[in-house]
C-alpha positions as CSV (number, residue, x, y, z in Angstrom):
1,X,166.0,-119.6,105.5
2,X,163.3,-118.9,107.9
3,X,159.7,-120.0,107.2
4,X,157.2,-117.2,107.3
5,X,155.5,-116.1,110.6
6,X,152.5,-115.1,109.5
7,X,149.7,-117.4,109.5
8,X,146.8,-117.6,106.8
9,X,143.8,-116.9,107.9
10,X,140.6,-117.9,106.4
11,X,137.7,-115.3,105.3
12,X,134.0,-115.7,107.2
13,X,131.9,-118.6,105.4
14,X,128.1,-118.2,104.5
15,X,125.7,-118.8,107.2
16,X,122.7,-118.1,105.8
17,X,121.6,-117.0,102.0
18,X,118.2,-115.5,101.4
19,X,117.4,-114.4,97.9
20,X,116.9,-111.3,96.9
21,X,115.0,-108.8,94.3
22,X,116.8,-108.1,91.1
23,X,119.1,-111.2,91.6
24,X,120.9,-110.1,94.9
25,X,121.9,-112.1,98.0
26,X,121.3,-111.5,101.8
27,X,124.1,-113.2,102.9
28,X,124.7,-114.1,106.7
29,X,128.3,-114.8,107.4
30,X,129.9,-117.0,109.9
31,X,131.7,-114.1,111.8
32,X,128.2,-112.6,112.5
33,X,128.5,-109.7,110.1
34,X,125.5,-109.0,107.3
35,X,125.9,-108.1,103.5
36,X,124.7,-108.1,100.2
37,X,126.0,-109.5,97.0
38,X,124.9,-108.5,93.5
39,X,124.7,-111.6,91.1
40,X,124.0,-109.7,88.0
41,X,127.5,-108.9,86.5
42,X,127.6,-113.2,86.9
43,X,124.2,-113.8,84.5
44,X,126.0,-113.4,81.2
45,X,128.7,-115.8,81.6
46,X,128.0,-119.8,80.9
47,X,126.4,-121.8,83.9
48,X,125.4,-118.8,85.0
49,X,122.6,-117.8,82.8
50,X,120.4,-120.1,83.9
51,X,120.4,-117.5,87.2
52,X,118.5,-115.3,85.2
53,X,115.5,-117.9,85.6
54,X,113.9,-116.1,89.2
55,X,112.0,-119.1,90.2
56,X,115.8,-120.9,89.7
57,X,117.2,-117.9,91.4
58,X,115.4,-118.3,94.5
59,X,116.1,-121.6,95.0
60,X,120.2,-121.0,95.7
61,X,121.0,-122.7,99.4
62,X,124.2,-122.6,101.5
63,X,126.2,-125.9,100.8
64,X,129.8,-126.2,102.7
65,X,129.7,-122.7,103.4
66,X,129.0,-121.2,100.3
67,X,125.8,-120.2,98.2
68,X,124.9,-123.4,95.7
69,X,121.9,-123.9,93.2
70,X,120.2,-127.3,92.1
71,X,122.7,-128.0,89.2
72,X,125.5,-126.9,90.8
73,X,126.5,-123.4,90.1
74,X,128.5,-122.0,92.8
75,X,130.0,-118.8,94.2
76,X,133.4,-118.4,95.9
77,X,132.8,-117.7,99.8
78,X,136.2,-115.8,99.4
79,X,134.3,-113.8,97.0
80,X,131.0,-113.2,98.4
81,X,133.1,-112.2,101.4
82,X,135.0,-109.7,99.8
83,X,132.6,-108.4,97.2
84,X,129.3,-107.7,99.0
85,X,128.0,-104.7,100.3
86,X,127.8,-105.0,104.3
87,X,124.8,-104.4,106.3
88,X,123.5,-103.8,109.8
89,X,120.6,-106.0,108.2
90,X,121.7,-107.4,104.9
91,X,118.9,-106.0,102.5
92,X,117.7,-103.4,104.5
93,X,115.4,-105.1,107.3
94,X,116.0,-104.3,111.1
């Protein structure tokens, strides 16, 4: 049996996270490319409420190439990759 020839390769990680109106993200990724990722489907489902909160909101950071907040809710980089809305200038700005 032969092994497999074709190699994995990992998704862009978060750069760079600036928060958003309405609870979106400007995400920078590390492959240079720009998008936008809508946290609102997440705000009804446990840790996640506590997004809701703006002021909380708007404190999220990038932490090991991911978007974080202050007690610990998290966000897949696979999926903020995969599931935001890509931009020439993530929420509009040139």
């Amino acid at each position: 049996m032969t092994p497999p020839t074709e190699t994995t390769q990992m998704l862009p990680r978060v750069r760079s996270v600036t928060p958003g109106p309405e609870h979106l993200l400007e995400l920078e990724f590390t492959s240079g490319e720009a998008g936008v990722y809508d946290c609102k489907p997440l705000l009804d489902f446990g840790v996640f409420r506590e997004l809701r909160d703006e002021a909380y909101f708007r404190q999220v950071r990038v932490v090991n190439g991911t978007v974080a907040w202050p007690h610990e809710q998290d966000i897949c980089p696979d999926t903020l990759y995969l599931d935001s809305r890509r931009m020439a200038s993530a929420l509009g700005r040139a």
